[in-house]
Every structure is written in C-alpha cells, then in structure tokens.
N, C-alpha and C positions, 0 to 999 in steps of 0.2 A: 622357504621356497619349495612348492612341491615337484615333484620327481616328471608331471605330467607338462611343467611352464618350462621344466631342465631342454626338454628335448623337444618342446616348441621353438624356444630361444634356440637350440642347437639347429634344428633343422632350417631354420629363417635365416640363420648364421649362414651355414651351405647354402643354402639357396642364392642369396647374395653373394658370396664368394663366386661362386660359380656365372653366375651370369656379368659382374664385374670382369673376370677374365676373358668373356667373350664378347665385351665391350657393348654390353646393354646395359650402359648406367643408370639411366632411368628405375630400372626393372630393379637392379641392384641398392640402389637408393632406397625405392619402394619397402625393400625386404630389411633391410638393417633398420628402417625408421620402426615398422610393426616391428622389431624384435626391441628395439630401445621403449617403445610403449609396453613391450610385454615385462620388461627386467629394466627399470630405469636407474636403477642403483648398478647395474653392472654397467663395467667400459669396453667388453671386447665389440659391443656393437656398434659403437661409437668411434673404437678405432676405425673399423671397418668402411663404416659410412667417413671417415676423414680422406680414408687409403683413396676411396673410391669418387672423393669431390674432387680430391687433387687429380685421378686421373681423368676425370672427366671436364679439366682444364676450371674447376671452382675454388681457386686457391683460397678467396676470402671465405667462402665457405668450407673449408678444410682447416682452417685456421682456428674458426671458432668451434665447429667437432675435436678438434685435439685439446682445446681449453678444457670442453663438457669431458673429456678423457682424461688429461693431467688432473683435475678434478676429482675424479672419483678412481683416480692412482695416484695417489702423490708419491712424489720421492723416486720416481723412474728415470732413471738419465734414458732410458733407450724410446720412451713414450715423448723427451723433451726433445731428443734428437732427431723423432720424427716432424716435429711441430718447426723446429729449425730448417729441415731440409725444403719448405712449403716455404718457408721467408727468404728463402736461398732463390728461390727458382723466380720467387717474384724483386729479386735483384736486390734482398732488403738485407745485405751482409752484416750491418751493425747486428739488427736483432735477430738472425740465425746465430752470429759469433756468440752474443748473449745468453743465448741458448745452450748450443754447443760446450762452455764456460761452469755455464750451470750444471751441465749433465756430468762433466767432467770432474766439476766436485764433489758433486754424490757418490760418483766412482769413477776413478781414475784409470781403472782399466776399460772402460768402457771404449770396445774399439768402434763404433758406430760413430761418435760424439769424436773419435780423433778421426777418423776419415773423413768426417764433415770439416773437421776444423780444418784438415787440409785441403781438401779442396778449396775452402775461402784461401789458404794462402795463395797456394799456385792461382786462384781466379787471380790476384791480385800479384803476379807476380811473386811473392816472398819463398823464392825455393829455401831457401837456409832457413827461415820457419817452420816450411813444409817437412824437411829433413828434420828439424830438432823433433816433432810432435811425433814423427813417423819414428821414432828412435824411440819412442815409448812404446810401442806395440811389441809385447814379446810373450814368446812362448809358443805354444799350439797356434795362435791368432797370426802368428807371425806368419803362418804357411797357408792363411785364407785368399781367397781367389782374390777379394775385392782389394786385401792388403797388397798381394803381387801385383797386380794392376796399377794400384796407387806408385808402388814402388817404382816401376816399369815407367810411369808416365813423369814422375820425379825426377827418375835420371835423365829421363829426354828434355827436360827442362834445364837440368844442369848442365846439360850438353856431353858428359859421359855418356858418349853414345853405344860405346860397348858395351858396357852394363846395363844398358836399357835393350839392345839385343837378347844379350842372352835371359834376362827376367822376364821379354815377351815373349821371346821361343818358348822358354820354358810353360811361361803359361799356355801358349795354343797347345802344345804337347800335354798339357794336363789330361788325363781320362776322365770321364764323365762332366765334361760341360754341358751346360744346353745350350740351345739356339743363341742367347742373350746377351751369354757369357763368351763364348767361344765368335760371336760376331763382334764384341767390343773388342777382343784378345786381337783378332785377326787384322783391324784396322789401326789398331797400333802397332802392331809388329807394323804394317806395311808403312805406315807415316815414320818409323826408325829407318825401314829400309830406303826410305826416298831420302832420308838426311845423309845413308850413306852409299847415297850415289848408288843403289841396285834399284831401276827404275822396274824390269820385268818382273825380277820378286817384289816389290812393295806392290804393283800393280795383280800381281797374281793375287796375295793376300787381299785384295779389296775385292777381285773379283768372286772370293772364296769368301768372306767375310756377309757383305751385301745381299746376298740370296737367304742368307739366313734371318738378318734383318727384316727382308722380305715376307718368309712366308710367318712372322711371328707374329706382324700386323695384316697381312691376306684379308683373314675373314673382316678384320673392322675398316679396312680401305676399301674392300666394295661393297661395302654399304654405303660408299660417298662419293661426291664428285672426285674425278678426278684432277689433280690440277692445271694439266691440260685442259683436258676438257671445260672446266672452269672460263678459266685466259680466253677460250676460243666463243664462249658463250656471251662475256661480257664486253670482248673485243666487238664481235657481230653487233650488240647493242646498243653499248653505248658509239659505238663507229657509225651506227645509222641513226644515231637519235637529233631532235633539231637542234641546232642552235639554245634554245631557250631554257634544253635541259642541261647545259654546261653551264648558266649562268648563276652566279651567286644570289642565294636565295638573300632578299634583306634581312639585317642584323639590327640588334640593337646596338645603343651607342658601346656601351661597356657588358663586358661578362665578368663573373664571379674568377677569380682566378687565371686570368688569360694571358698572356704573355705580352709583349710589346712590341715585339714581331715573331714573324709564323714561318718555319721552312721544314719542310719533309724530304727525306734523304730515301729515293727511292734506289731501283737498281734489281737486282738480281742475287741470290746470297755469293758469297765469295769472289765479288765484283769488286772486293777492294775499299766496302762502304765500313768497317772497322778501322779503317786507318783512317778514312775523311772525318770520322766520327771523334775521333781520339783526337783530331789536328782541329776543327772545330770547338770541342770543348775546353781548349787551352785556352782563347780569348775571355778575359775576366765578362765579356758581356754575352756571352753565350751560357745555356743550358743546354744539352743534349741527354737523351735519354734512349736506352739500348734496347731497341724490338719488343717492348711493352707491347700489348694487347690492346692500346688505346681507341680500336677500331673493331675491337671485337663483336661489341652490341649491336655499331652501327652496321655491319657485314649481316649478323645476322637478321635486320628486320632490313635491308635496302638491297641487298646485292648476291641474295640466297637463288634469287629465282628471278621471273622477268616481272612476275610486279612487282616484286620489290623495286627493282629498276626503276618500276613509272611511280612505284609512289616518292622516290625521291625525284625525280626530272617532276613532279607538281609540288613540290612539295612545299607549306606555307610559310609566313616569318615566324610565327609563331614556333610551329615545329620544328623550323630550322634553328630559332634558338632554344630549343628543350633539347635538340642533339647536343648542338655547341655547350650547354652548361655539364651535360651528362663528357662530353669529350673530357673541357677542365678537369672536370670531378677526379673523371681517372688518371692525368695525366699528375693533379696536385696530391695523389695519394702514392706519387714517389717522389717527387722532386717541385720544389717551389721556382715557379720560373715569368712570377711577376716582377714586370720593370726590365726584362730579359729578353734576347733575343734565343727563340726554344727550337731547338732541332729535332724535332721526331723521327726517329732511323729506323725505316722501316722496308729492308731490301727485298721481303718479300710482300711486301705492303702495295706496290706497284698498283693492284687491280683497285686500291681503295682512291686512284686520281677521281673519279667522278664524285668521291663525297665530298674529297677535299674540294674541288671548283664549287661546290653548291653550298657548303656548308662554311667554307674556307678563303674566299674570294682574293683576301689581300695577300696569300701564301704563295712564300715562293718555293717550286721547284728544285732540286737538283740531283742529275742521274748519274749516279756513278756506271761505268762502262769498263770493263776489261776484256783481252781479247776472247772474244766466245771459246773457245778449243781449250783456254785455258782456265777458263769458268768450268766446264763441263766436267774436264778432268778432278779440279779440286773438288766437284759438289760430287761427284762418284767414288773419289779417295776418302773422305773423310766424313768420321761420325758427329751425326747430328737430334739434338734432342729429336722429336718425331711426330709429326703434322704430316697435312695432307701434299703440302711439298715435299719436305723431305723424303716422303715418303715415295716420291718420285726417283731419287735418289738413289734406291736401292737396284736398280741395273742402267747401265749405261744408256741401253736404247731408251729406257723411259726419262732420265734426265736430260739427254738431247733434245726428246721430244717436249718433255715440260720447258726448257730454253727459249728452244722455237716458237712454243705457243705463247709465251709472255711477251717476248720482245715484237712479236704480229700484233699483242692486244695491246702492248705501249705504243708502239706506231699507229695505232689506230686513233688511241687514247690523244697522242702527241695532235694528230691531225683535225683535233676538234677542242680542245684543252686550250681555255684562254690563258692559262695562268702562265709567268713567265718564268720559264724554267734553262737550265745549263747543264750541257754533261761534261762530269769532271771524268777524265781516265786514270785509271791506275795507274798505266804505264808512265802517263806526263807526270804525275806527282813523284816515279820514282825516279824521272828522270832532271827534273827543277822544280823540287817543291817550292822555293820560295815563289813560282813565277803561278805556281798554281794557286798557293795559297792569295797572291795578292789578285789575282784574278778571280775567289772565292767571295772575297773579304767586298771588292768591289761588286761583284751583285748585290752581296744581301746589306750593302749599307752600313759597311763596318771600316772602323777605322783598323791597318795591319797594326798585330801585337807579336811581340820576338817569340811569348811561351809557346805561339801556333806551332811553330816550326818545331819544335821540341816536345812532339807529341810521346816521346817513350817516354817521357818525365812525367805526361800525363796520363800516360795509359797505367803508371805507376801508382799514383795516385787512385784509381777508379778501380771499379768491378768490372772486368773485361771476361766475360762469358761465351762468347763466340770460340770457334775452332779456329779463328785466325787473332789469338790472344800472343801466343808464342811468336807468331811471325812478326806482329805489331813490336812488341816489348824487343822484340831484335832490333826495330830501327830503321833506317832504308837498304833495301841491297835487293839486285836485279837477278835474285836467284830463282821466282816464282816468273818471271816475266819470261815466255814464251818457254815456259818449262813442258809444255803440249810434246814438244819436238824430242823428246825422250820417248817418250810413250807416243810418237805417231803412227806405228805399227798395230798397239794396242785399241787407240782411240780410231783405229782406219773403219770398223763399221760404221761410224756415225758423223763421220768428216762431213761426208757429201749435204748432210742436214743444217750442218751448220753456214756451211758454205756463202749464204746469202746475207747470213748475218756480217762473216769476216768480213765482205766485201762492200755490205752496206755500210759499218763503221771504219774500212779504211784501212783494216788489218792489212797486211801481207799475206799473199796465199800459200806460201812455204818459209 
C-alpha cells in the first residue's frame, strides 16, 4: 500500500466523517464507498459507511456493511456489538442477544457488548438480569458515563429510587459532558424526580435537558419539514380532496404474506397506544408489531409533497398492489402474521390514514386518545429516539404546537376517511379495562380472551422499546391520568393551545 492511497483513504475517511455529522448522508455515503474502492481489503471504511446507513435510518443496509466489516476483522466483540445494536433498533432482540453473546465470548470485559446486553434485559423487563450483567463491569469502565447512566436507569427500574437519584445527580454533575450526554443525564434525573413527587425539579431538569437536544439536531431539522408543518399540509389536502381519492384502490384476491384481518393503531405518541398494544397482543389471534417503519417507502414516494398526494388519490390496481406486496414484504421481515389478526401501532403513523383507505380498504381503525395537557407534558418530559416528531419535542411551545397540528389533520382525515374506526382512551382503560377490552375485541371481530386483560404478563414476554415500557410492566394505576395538574403552572404557556382539543374530546377544563 503506497503512502500516496494512505492519505487518500485518510482524507475520504474525514471527508465522510465530517459531512455524516452534519447530516449530509448521501455526501457521506459517497465518500466512504470511493474510499472502500480505493482500499477494499481495509474495514475502517466500511465501518463508517455502516455507522452512517444506520443513521441515515438504512438499517438493512448497515447490516450488510458490518458483515463486509466483521469480515475483514474478525474476532472483534466491539465491531459484533456494533452490528447488534442495528438488530436492536430494528426490534430483532434474539439476534442482537446473539450477537452481544458472541462478543462476550471473545471478551468478556467487553463493556459495549454488556451494556447492550442490558439494555435487551431492561427492553424486556429482566432487571435482576440487568443487575447480574451490570455487576460485571469493573474497574476504570465502572466510572464511564454510559455505565452510570445504565446504572442510574437500573435502579429506577428497581424502584430504589434513591439510588437512582443520587447516580443521576451525580452524573449531571459530571464536568465535561456534551450536548448528548448531559441531555440524556438531565431527563433522567427529571423522570426520578417525578417518581418522587418533585414535579418543579423534574420539570426544570427537562426544561434544562431539551434545548440541548435541540440545538444538536438544529442544523439537520431545518433542512426538513416540520412536523407541523407537515400535519397542516396533508390536513389541507387530503381535507379538500374528492371522495374518489379516499376510496380503496381494487386489490387482488390474495397477497403474499398478508394477514387475515388488518387494524392500525393510530393516535398520538404517549396517548396511551403501548399499553393498548401490549393488551391487544395477549389474544392468541392477534399479532401486533411496535412502530416498524412499515410505511416508510410508501411516505416517501406518496405523501412527501402534493404530487405525491395525487399520484396516490389516481392511483391504479395494479400499483396499488405493487404497494401492498412491498407493505407485507416489510411487515413479514419481523413478524409472521398469516391466518392472524395484525396490529400495526403506529402513533405517530396518524398522517399515513390516506394510504391506508387507498391501499387498505378492509382495515380497521383505532385511535387511542389521552387527555391532551397530559400527552403534552409526557412527550416534553421524556426522552425519545429522534425523528422529525420527536424532534418537536424538544421545547414545549413546539410540542403543543406539533399536538395541535395532528389532531386538526386527523379531524380532517376523520371527516373524509370511510374506514371504520373507534377511539379507545387511556383514561377508560385505566379505569375498566375489562369493559374496554370487551368493547375492543367487539369491533375488530374477536372473540374476548382472559390473557388481554393481563397485559404485564405480556409486555413480559415481548420487546417493549417505548419510554412508556416502565409504566406498562407496572400494571394499571391512575398515577399518569391527569398528572398535567402538578405541572399546571409550568405547562401555563401552552394551556390556552390546547384548550380546543380538551374540550373537543370531553376533558374537564381544570
């Protein structure tokens, strides 16, 4: 290898580093694939371009970049442990564990390969797991940020909530955090302090936490819609479109892979759609599947922009079964859900009702619903992977205002949408599930089954990934339901916004 291909490979290297941090993957892309042509027997280019599919949301293509890299590194728990955390993210727990497993063997100190493995416990509930794995970590490793954190998030799972105090204080107190770091620290200390009843410090800590979040993604959020702005564009459209373009485009008789009945779980995030989720997947005749991407393609060629709009409101049988086979495709590359009735949960999925009526005709409906003031609050307390929603998320005014602008494009939606849809509330489930569940069970054409009702047994069982995992795996109790009223002093900027919502679903106005 001459010394002149060293610092070509080197400089393509930076080049792609550098524009992947400012969220030009393409550009990024670009430069790690010329550096893997230039040096194809080397893998740091290959990490790179993995690093850089995963964030540019191409898991299956990050997958097979860490193959072409454990390949031409073998024997690396920390290269296997990155190839795990891409299987993790796309909900595939056996084979990141698998993984994780492997790495572990190669070396057993490996703290990356045990912080993965905990996390799959705590996804799945197993603190006593999580603890035993976590009890390996020693030494220097033992006093790293992400291991305190781990720890810190452990105990709050345990429910030793002093200890989980003092290990998040501690870490916001650490000196030299970034942005990244010091913003995950701060919304967990705050989510400890709301367990123990200090509503003004937990809410300080988000408010302090959240702007950091903010400005870490700035530059790569306005390069895109907003998702307001979004909500208000497809509301406007499809609100004014004919009749002809809600209607189910014809189908053929069977698809490859399709289920045997079809229902989408829409809603809002932290509307209470994890625990309908978890109560739903108990019935032996149900499948449900957790915020999969199953609409990803179709968003981006039908509902990017306003033709996209019209070419779906014309759109042929034909093409509308080249969607539907491509929808299956993705939805049987996690979960087999023929001969099944399939739940797709997708609460922030709402703006995709138009593809569903065109593409979806027999599917039913159902919207989960919580009190707005109380939605608002949870989607502003707590941390969230990071999308053009969430990303709303990160101050108050702008989560009120993303709220507002969804639930105007779902009333628009509702007002032209043949499909027949119900809204379940949080509040009623926590206050007679059985009367909910049998009211559930009677839309979608099911016979009631006892496991529904004993949904922590089933959220046990599963990979439960949301920030409302801990509240689910606790069980029912009325301690989220109208929890606004602590913090209505702090939420008093953005009351007045909500206000039409409270009122139009029926809330109480204090």
């Amino acid at each position: 290898m001459s010394e002149p291909s060293d610092q070509a490979y080197a400089t393509l290297l930076l080049a792609a580093a550098e524009a992947g941090q400012h969220g030009r993957f393409d550009a990024a892309i670009t430069s790690f694939r010329r550096a893997i042509a230039l040096m194809p027997g080397r893998y740091e280019a290959y990490a790179g371009l993995a690093q850089c599919q995963f964030a540019a949301r191409m898991p299956e293509a990050a997958l097979a970049s860490w193959d072409a890299v454990i390949a031409r590194a073998p024997g690396s728990a920390e290269l296997l442990s990155a190839k795990a955390a891409v299987h993790r993210s796309l909900a595939q727990p056996a084979a990141a564990a698998a993984l994780y497993d492997q790495a572990l063997g190669l070396d057993p100190a490996c703290t990356t390969a045990a912080l993965g493995r905990i996390g799959l416990h705590l996804d799945a509930g197993q603190s006593a797991e999580a603890a035993s794995v976590l009890a390996t970590i020693t030494g220097p490793d033992r006093a790293r940020l992400d291991v305190r954190w781990t720890a810190a998030k452990l105990a709050l799972g345990l429910g030793d909530l002093a200890a989980a105090h003092v290990d998040a204080a501690a870490l916001v107190a650490t000196p030299g955090l970034n942005d990244a770091q010091r913003s995950e620290a701060l919304l967990l200390l705050g989510e400890i302090l709301d367990a123990l009843d200090d509503p003004a410090a937990a809410f300080a800590a988000a408010a302090e936490g959240k702007p950091l979040a903010h400005r870490l993604y700035a530059e790569l959020a306005g390069s895109r819609e907003s998702e307001a702005a979004k909500s208000a564009r497809l509301g406007a459209w499809w609100g004014a479109a004919p009749a002809s373009a809600w209607t189910g485009a014809p189908r053929s008789a069977t698809l490859p892979g399709e289920a045997a009945a079809h229902v989408f779980l829409f809603g809002f995030p932290r509307s209470g759609t994890t625990m309908l989720e978890q109560i739903l997947a108990g019935h032996p005749d149900v499948v449900a599947l957790e915020e999969a991407p199953t609409f990803a393609d179709h968003y981006a060629e039908f509902l990017a922009d306003d033709e996209g709009c019209a070419r779906l409101a014309a759109l042929t049988a034909a093409e509308a079964d080249r969607w539907r086979v491509h929808y299956w495709a993705t939805v049987a590359s996690a979960v087999d859900v023929r001969g099944k009735t399939f739940v797709d949960k997708a609460p922030a999925g709402t703006l995709t009702l138009p593809l569903v009526a065109r593409l979806f005709p027999n599917a039913k409906i159902l919207f989960a619903l919580r009190d707005p003031r109380d939605v608002v609050l949870s989607c502003f307390r707590n941390a969230f992977q990071m999308n053009a929603m969430t990303y709303a998320f990160t101050s108050l005014d702008a989560t009120a205002e993303c709220y507002d602008a969804v639930m105007a494009m779902a009333a628009a939606y509702r007002g032209r949408s043949p499909l027949p849809l119900i809204e379940l509330r949080h509040e009623a489930l926590v206050d007679d599930l059985n009367a909910e569940v049998a009211r559930v069970t009677a839309f979608l054409g099911l016979a009631p089954h006892a496991e529904m009702a004993d949904f922590v047994a089933t959220a046990a069982r599963r990979d439960v990934r949301t920030p409302s995992a801990r509240q689910v795996r606790a069980g029912i109790n009325r301690r989220g339901v109208g929890r606004w009223r602590a913090y209505a002093a702090e939420l008093a900027p953005v009351l007045s916004r909500l206000d039409r919502w409270v009122e139009a679903f029926g809330y109480p106005r204090s």
